[in-house]
N, CA and C of each residue as an Amber inpcrd file, in Angstrom:
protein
   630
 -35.7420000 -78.2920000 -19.1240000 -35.3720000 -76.8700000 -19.1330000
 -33.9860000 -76.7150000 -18.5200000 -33.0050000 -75.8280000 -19.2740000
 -31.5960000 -76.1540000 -18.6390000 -31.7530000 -74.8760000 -17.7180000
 -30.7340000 -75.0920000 -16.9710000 -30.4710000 -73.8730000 -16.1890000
 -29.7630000 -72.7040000 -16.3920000 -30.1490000 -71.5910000 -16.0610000
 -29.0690000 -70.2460000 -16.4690000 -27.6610000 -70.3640000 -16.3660000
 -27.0100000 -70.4660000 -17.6570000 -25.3220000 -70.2880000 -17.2710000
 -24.6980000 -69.7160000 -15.9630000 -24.0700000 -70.0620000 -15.4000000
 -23.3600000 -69.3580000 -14.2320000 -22.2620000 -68.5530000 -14.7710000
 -22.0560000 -67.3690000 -14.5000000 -21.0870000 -66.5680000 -14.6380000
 -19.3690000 -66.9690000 -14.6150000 -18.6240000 -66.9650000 -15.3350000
 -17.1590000 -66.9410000 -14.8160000 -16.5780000 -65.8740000 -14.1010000
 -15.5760000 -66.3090000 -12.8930000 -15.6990000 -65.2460000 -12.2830000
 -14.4390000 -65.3720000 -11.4870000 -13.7170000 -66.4890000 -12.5750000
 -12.1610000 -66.7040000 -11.8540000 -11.5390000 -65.7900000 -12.6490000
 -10.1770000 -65.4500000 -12.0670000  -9.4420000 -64.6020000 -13.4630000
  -8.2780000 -65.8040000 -13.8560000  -8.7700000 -65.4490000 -15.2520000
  -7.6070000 -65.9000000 -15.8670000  -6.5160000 -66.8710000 -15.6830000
  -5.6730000 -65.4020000 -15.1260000  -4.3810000 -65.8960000 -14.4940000
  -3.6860000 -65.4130000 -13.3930000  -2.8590000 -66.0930000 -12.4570000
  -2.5660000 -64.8930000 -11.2510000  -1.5670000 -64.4210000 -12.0210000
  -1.1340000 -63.1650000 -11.6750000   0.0350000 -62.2240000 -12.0730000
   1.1950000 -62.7740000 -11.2440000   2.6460000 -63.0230000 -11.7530000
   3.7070000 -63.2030000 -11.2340000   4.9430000 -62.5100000 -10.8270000
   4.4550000 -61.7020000 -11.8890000   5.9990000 -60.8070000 -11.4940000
   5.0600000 -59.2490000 -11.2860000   6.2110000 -58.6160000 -11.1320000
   5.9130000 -57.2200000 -10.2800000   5.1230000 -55.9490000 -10.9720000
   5.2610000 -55.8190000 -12.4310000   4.9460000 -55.4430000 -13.5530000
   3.3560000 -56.3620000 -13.2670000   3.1740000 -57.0550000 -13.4470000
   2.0320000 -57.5930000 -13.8300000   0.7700000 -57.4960000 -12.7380000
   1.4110000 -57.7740000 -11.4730000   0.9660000 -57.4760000  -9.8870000
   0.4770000 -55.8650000 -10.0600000   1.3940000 -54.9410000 -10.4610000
   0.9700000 -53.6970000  -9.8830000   0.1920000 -53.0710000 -11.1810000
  -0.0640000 -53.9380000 -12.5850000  -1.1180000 -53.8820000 -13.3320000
  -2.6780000 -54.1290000 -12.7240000  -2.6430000 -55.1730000 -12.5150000
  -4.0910000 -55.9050000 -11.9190000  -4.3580000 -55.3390000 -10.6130000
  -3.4960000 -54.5620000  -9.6100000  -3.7450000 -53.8360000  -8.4670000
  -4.2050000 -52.9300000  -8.8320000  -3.6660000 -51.6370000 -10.1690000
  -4.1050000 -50.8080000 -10.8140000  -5.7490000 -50.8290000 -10.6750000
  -5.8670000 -51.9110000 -11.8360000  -6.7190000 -52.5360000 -12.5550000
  -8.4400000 -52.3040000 -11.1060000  -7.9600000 -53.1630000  -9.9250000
  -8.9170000 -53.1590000  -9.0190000  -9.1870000 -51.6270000  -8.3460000
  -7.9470000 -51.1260000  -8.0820000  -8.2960000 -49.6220000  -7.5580000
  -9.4170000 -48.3930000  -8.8930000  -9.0650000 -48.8220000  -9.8350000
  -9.7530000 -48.4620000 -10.6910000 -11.4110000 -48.8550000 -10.7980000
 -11.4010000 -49.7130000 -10.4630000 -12.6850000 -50.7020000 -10.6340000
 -13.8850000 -49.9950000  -9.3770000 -12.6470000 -50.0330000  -8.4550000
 -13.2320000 -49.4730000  -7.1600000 -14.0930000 -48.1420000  -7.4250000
 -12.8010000 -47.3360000  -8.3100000 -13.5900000 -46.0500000  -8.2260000
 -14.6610000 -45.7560000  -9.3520000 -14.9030000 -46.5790000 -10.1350000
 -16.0080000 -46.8720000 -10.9380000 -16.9990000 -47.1380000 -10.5740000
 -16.9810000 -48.3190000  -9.6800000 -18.3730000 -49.0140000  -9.1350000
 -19.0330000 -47.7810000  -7.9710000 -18.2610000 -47.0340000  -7.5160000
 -18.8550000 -46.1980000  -6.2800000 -19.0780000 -44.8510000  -6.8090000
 -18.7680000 -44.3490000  -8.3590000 -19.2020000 -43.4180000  -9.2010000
 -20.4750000 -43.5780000 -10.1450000 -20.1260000 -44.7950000 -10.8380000
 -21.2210000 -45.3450000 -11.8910000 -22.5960000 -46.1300000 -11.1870000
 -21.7090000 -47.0450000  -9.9350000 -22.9250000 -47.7840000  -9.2900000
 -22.6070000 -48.8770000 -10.7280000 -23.3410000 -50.2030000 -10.1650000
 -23.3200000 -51.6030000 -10.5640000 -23.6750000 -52.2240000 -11.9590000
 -25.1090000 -50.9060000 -12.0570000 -25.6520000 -51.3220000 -13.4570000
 -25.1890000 -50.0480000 -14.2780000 -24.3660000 -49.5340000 -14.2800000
 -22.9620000 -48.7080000 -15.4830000 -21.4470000 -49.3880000 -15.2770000
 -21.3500000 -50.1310000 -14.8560000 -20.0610000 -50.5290000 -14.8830000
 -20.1700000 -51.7810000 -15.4360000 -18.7190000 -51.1340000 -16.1270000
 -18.0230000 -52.0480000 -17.8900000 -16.6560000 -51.9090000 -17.5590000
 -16.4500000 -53.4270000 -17.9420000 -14.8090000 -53.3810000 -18.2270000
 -14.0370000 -52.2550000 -19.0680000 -14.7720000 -51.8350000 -19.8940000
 -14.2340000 -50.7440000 -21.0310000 -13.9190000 -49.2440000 -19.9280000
 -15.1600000 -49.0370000 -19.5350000 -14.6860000 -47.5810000 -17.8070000
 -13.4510000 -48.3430000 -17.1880000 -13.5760000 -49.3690000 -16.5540000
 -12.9130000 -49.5890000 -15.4660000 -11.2960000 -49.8440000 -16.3530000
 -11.0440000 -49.7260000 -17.6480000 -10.1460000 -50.2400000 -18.2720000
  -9.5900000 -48.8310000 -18.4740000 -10.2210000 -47.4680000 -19.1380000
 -10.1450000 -46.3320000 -19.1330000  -9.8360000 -45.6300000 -18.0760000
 -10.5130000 -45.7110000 -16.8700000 -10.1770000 -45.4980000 -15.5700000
  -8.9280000 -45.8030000 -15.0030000  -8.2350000 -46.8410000 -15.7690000
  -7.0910000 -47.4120000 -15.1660000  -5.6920000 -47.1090000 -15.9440000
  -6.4210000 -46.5750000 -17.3820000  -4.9460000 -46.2170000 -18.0360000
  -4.6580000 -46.9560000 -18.3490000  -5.4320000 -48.1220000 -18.9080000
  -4.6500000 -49.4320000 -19.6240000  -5.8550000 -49.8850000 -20.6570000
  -5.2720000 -50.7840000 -21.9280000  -6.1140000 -51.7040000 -22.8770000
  -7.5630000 -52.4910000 -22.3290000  -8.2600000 -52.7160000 -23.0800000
  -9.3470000 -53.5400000 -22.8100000  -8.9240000 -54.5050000 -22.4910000
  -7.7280000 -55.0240000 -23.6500000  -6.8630000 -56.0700000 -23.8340000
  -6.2190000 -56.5020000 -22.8970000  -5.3950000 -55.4780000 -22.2340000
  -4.6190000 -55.9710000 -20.9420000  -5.6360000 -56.4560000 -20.2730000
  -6.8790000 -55.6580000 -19.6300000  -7.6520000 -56.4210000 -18.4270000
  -8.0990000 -57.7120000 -18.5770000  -8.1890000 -57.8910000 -20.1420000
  -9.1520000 -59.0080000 -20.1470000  -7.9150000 -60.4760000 -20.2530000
  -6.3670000 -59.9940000 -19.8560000  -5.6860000 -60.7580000 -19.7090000
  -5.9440000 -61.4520000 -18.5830000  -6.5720000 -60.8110000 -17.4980000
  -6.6300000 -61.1000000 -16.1480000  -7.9790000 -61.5590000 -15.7800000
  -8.9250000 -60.4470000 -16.3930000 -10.2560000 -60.8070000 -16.1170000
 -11.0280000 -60.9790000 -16.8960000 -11.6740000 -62.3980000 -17.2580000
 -12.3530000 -62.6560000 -18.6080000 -13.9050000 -61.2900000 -18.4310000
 -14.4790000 -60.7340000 -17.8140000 -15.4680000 -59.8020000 -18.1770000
 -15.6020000 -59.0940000 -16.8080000 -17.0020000 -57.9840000 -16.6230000
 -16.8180000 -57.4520000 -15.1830000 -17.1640000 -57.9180000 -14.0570000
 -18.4690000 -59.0890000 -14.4290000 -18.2860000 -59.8150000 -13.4690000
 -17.2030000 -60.5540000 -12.2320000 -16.1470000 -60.8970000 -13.1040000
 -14.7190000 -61.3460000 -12.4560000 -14.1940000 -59.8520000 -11.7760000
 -14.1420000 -59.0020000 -11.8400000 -13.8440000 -58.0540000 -11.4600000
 -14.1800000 -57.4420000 -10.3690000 -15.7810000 -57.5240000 -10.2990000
 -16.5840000 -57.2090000  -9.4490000 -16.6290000 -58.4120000  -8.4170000
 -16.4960000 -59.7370000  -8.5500000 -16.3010000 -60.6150000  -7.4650000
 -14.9840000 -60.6590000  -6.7850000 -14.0190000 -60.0730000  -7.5380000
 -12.2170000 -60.0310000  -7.2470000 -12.4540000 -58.6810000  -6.0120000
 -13.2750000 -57.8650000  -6.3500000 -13.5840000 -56.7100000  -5.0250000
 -14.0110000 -57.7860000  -3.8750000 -15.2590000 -57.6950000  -4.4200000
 -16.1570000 -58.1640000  -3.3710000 -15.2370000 -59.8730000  -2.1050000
 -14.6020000 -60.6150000  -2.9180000 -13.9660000 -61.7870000  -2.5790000
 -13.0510000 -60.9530000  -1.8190000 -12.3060000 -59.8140000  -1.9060000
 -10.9460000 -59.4480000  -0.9980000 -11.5050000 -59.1370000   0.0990000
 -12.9390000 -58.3760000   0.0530000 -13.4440000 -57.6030000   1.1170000
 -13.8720000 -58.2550000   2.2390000 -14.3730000 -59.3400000   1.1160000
 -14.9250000 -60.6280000   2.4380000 -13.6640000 -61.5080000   2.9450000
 -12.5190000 -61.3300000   2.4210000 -11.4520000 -62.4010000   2.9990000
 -10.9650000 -61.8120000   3.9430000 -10.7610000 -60.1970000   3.8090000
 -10.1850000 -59.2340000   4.7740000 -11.3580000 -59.6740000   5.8490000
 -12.3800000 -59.3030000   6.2350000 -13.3410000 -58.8030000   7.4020000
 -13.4720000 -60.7650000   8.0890000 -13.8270000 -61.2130000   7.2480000
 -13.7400000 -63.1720000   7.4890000 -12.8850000 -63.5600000   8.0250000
 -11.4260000 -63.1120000   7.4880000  -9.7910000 -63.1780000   8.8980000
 -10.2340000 -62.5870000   9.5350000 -10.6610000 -61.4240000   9.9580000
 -10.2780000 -61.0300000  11.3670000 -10.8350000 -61.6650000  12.3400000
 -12.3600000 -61.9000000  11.3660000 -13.3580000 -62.7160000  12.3870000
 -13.2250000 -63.8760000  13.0280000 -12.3000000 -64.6350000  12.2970000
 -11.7330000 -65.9600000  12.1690000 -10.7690000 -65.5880000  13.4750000
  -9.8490000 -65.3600000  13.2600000  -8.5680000 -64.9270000  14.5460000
  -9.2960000 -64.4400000  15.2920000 -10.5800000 -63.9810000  15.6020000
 -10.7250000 -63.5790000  16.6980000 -11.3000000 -65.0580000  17.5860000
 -12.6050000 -65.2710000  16.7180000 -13.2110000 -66.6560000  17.3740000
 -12.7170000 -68.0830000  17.8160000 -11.4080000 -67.7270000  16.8960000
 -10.4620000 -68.9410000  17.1820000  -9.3900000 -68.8510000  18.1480000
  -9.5220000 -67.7970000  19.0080000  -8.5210000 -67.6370000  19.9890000
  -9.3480000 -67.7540000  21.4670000  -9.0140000 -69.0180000  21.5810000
  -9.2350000 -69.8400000  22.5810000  -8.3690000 -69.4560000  23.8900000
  -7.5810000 -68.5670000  23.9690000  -7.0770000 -67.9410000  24.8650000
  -7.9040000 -66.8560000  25.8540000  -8.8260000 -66.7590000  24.6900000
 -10.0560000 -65.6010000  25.3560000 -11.5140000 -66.1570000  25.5330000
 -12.1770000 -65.5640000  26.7090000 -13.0740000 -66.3690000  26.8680000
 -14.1340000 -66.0230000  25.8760000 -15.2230000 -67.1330000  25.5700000
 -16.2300000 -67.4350000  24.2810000 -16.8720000 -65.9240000  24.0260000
 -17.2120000 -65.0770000  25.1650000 -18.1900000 -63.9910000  25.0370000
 -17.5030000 -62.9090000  25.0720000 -15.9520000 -62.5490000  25.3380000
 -15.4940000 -61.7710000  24.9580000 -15.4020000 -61.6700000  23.3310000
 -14.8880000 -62.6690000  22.8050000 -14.2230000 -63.1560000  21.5150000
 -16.1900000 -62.7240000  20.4240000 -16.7280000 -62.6340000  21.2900000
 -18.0380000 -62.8100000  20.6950000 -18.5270000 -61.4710000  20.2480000
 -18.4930000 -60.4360000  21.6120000 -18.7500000 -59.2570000  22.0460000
 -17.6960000 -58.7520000  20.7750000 -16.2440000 -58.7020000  20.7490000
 -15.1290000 -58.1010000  19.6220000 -15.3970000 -58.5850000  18.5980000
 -16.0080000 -59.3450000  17.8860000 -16.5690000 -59.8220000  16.4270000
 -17.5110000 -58.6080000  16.3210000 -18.5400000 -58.7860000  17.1610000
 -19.5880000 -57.8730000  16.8200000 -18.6460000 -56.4910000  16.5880000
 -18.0320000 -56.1520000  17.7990000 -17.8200000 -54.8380000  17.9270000
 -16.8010000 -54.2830000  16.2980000 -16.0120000 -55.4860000  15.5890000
 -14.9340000 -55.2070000  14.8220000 -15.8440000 -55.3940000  13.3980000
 -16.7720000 -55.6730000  13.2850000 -17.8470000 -56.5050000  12.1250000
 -18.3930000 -54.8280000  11.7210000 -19.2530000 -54.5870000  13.0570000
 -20.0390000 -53.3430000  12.8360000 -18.8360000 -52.2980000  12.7380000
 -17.8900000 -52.1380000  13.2080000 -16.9250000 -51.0870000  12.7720000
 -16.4290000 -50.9950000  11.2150000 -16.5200000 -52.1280000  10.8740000
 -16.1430000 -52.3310000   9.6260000 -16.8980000 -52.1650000   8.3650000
 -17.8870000 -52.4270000   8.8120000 -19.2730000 -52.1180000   8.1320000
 -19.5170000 -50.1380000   8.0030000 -19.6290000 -49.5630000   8.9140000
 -19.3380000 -48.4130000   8.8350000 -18.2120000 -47.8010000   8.1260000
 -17.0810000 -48.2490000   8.4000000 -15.6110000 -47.7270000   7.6120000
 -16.2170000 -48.0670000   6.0710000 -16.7560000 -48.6970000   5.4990000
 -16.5620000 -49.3020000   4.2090000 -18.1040000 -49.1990000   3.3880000
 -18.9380000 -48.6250000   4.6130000 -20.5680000 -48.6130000   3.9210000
 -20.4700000 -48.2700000   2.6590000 -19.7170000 -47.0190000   1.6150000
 -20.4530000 -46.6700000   0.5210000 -19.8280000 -47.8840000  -0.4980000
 -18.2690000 -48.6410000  -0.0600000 -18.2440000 -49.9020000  -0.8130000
 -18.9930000 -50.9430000  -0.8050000 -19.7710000 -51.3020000   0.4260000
 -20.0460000 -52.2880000   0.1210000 -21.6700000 -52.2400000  -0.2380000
 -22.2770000 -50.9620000   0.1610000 -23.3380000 -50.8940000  -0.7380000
 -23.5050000 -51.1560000  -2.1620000 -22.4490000 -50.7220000  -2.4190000
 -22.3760000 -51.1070000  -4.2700000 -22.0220000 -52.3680000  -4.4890000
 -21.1430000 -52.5940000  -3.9580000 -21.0150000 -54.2630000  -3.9210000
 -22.3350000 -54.9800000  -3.5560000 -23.1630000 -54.4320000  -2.0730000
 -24.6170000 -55.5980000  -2.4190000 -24.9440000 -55.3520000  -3.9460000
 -25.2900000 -54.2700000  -4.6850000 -25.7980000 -53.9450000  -5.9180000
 -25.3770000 -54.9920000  -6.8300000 -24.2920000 -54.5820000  -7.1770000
 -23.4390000 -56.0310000  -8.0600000 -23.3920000 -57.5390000  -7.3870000
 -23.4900000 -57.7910000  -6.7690000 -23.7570000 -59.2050000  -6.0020000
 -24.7950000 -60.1370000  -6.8410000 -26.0140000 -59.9410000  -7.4970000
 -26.7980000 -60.6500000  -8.6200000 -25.6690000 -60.7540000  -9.6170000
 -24.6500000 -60.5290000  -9.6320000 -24.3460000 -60.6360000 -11.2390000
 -23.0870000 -61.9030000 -10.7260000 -22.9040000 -62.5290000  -9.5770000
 -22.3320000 -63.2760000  -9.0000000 -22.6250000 -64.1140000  -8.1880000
 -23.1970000 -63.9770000  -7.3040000 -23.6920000 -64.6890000  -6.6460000
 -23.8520000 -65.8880000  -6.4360000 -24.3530000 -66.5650000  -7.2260000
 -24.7460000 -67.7750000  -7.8600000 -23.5160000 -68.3340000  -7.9170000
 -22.1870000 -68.0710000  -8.6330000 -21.2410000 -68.5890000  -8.6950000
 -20.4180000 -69.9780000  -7.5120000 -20.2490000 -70.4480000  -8.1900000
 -18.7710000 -71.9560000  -7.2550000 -18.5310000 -70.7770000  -6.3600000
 -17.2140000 -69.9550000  -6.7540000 -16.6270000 -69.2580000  -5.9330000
 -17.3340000 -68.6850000  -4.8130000 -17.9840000 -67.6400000  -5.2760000
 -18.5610000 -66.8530000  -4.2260000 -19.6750000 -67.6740000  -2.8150000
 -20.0080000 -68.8710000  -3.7490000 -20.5710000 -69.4850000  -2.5970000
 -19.3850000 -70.2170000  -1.5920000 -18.3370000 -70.8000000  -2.1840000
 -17.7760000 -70.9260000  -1.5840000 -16.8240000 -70.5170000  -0.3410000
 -17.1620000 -68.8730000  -0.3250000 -16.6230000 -68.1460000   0.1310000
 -17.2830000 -68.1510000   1.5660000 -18.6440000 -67.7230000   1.1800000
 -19.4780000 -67.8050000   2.0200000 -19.9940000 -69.1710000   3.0700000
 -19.3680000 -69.9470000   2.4530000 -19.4310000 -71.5880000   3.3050000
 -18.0040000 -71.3700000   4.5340000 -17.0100000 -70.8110000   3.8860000
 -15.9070000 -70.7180000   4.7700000 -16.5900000 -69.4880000   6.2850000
 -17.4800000 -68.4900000   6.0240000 -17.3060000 -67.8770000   7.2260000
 -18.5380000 -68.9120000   7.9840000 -19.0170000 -69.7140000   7.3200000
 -20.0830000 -70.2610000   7.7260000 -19.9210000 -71.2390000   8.7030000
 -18.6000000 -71.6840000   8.0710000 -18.4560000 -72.8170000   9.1700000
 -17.8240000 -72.4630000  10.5130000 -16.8080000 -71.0940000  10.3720000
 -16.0850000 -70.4900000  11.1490000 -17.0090000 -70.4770000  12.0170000
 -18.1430000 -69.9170000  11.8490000 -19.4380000 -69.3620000  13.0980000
 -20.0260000 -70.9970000  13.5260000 -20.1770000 -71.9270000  12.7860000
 -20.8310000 -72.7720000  13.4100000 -19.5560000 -73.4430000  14.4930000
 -18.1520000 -73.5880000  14.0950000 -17.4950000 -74.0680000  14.9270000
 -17.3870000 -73.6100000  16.1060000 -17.4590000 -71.9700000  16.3890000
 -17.7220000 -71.2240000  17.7210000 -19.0540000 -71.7050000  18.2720000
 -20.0920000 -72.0350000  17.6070000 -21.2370000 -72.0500000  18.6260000
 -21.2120000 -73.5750000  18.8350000 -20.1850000 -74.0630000  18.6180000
 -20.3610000 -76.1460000  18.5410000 -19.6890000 -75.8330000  19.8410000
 -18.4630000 -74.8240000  19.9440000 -17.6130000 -74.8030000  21.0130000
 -18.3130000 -74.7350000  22.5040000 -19.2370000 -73.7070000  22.2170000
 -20.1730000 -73.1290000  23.2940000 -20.6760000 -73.7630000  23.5960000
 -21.7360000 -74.3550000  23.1370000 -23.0780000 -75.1360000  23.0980000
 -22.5430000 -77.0320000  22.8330000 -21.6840000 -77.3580000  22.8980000
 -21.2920000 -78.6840000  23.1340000 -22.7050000 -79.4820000  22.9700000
 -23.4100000 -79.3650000  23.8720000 -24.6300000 -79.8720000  24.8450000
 -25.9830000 -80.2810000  23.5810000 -25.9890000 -78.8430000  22.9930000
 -26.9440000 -78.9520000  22.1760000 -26.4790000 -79.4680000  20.6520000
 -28.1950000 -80.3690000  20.2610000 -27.6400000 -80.7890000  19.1350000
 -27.5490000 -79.9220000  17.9330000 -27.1920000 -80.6510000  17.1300000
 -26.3800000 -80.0770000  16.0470000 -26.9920000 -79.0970000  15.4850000
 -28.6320000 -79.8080000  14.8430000 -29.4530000 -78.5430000  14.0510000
 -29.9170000 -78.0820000  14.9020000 -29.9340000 -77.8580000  15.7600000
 -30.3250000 -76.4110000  16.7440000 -29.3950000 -75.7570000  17.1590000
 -27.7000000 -76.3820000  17.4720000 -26.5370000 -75.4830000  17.1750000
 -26.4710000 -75.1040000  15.3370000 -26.8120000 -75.8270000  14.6250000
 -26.5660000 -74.9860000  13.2520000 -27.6910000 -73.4830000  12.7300000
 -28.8970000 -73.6250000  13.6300000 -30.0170000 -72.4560000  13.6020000
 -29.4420000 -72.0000000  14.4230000 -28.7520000 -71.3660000  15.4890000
 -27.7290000 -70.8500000  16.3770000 -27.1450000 -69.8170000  15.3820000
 -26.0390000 -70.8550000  14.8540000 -25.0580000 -70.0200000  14.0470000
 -25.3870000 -69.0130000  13.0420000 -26.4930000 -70.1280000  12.1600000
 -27.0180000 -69.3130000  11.0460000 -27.4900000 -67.8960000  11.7980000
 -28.5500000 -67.9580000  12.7610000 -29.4750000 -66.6110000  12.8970000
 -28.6550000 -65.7880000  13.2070000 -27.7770000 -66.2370000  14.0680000
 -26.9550000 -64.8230000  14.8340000 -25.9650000 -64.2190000  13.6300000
 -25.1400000 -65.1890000  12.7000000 -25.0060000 -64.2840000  11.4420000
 -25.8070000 -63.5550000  10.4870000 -26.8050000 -64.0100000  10.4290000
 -28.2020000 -63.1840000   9.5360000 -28.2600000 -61.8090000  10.2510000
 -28.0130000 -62.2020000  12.0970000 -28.5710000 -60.7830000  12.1880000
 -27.5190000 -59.8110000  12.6860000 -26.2780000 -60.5380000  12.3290000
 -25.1270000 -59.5740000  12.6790000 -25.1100000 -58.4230000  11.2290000
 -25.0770000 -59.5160000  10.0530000 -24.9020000 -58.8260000   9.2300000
 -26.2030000 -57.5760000   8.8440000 -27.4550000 -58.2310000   9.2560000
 -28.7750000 -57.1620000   8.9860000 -28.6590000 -55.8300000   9.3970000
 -28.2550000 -56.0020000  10.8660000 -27.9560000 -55.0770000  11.7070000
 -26.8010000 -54.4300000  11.4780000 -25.5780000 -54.5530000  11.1260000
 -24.6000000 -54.3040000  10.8330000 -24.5990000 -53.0400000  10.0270000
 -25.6130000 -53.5790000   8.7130000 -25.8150000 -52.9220000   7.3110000
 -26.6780000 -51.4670000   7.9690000 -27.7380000 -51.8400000   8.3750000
 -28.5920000 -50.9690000   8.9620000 -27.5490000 -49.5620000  10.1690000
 -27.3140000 -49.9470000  10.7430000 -26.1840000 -49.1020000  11.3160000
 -25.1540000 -48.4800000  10.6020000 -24.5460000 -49.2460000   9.4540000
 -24.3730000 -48.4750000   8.7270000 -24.4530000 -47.4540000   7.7700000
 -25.5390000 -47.6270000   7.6180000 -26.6910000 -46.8570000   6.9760000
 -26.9050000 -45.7510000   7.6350000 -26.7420000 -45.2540000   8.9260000
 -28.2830000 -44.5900000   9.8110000 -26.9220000 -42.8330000   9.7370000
 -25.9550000 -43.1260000   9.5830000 -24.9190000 -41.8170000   9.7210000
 -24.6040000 -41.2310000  11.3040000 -24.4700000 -42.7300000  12.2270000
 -24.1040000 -42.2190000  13.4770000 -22.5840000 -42.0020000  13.5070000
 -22.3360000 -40.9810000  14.6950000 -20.5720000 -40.7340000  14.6910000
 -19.9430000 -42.3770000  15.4930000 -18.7910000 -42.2080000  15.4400000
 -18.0070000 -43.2810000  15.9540000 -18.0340000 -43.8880000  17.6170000
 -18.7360000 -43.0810000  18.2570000 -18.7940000 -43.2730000  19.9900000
 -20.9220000 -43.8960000  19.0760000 -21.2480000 -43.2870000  18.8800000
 -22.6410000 -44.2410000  18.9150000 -22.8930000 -45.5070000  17.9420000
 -22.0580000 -45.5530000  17.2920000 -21.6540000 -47.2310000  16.0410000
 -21.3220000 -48.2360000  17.4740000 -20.2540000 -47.6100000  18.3570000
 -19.3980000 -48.6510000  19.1340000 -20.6370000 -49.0330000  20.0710000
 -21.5810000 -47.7840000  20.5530000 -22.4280000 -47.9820000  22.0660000
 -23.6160000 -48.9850000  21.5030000 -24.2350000 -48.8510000  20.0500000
 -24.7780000 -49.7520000  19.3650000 -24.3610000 -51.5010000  18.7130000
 -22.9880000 -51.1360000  18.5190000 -22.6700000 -52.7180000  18.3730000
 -22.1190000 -53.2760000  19.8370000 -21.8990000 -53.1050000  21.0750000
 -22.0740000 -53.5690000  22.1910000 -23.2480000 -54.3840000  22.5740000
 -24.0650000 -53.1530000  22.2890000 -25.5290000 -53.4840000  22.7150000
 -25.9890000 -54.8090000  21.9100000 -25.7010000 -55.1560000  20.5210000
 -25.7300000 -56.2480000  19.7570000 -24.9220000 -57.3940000  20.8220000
 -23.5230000 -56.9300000  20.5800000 -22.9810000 -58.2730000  21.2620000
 -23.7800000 -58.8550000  22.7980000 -24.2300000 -57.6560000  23.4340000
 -24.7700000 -58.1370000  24.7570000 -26.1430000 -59.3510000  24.5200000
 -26.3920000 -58.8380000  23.1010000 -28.0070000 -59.5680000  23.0380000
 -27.6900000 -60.6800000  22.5230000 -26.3400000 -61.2010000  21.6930000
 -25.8830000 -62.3090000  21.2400000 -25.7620000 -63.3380000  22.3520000
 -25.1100000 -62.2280000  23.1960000 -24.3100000 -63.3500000  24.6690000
 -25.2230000 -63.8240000  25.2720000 -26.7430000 -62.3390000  26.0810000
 -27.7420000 -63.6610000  26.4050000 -28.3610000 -64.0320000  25.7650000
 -28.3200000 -64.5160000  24.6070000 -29.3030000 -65.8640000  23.8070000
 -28.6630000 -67.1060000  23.5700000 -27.5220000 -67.1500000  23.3870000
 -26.1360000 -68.0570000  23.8190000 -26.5130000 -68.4220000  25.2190000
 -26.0640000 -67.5070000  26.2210000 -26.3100000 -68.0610000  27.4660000
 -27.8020000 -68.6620000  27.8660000 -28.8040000 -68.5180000  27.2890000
 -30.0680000 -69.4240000  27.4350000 -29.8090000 -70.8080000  26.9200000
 -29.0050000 -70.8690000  26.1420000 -29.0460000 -72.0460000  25.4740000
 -27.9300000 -73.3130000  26.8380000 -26.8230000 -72.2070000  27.0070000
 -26.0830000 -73.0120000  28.7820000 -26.7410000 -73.0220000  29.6140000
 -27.8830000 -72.3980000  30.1540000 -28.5290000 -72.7980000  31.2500000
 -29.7620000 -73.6350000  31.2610000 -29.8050000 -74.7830000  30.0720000
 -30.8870000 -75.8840000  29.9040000 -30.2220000 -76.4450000  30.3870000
């Protein structure tokens, strides 16, 4: 029995010149405002092509279908929020549980700023997922987090520093989503993702005092 085709979900081609750049920028701002009007299962390259004031033809210069389109969102969103996370954990200038505490605190802020995108984006996420790319994406913040808790936790071995890393991202992001969800103002998002980072730090710190 073969397996389900995997989606393509590279584009094309990158754009080079300036004309072509501020086509395919078009192209995504358009896309944007499709997916958060139509939602996941109405969106077509043909809207998002209409939406944008340009050919079927042109988009599909860039993006072989909507899938590619919908991962070209979703891939920026996660590269944006994944740097910051990255520069933060990797600045070894600051100590482990500060750097820990400001992930949480900049993760869940971000999550709020961006809830009604990235709700639609979980929506469309089956139609990608699966993909090289997108997993690959997801291996990069993966390792980012396991290298912080290798940092911490020296001591402990590996697969119990790698169930470390994993859970506390499972439940940054669970929690994250959920808070974003609930429609608190901006002083109770911050007093709630504290309260996260505090519960990160002592379960971390159980693991330094074996």
């Amino acid at each position: 029995m073969t397996s389900p085709r995997k989606p393509r979900i590279s584009t094309r081609k990158e754009p080079k010149q300036t004309r072509s750049r501020q086509l395919v920028s078009d192209i995504l701002i358009a896309a944007g405002r499709v997916l958060a009007r139509e939602g996941a299962h109405r969106f077509t390259a043909a809207r998002v092509a209409e939406e944008a004031g340009v050919s079927v033809g042109s988009l599909y210069q860039y993006f072989p279908n909507k899938e590619a389109i919908l991962f070209r969102l979703q891939s920026e969103e996660w590269e944006r929020t994944s740097g910051l996370l990255t520069n933060i954990l990797s600045d070894k200038s600051v100590a482990p549980f500060e750097r820990l505490r400001s992930v949480v605190l900049e993760f869940v802020r971000s999550e709020c700023e961006e809830a009604d995108m990235r709700n639609a984006l979980d929506d469309a996420a089956p139609l990608y997922r699966d993909a090289p790319e997108s997993q690959e994406i997801h291996k990069a913040g993966t390792r980012s987090a396991r290298a912080f808790i290798e940092e911490i936790l020296p001591h402990v071995a590996e697969p119990e520093r790698i169930l470390v890393a994993d859970i506390t991202m499972m439940s940054l992001k669970a929690v994250g989503k959920q808070i974003s969800e609930a429609g608190f103002v901006p002083d109770e998002v911050d007093l709630r993702a504290r309260a996260l980072g505090d519960m990160f730090c002592a379960y971390l710190q159980s693991f330094m005092n074996q």
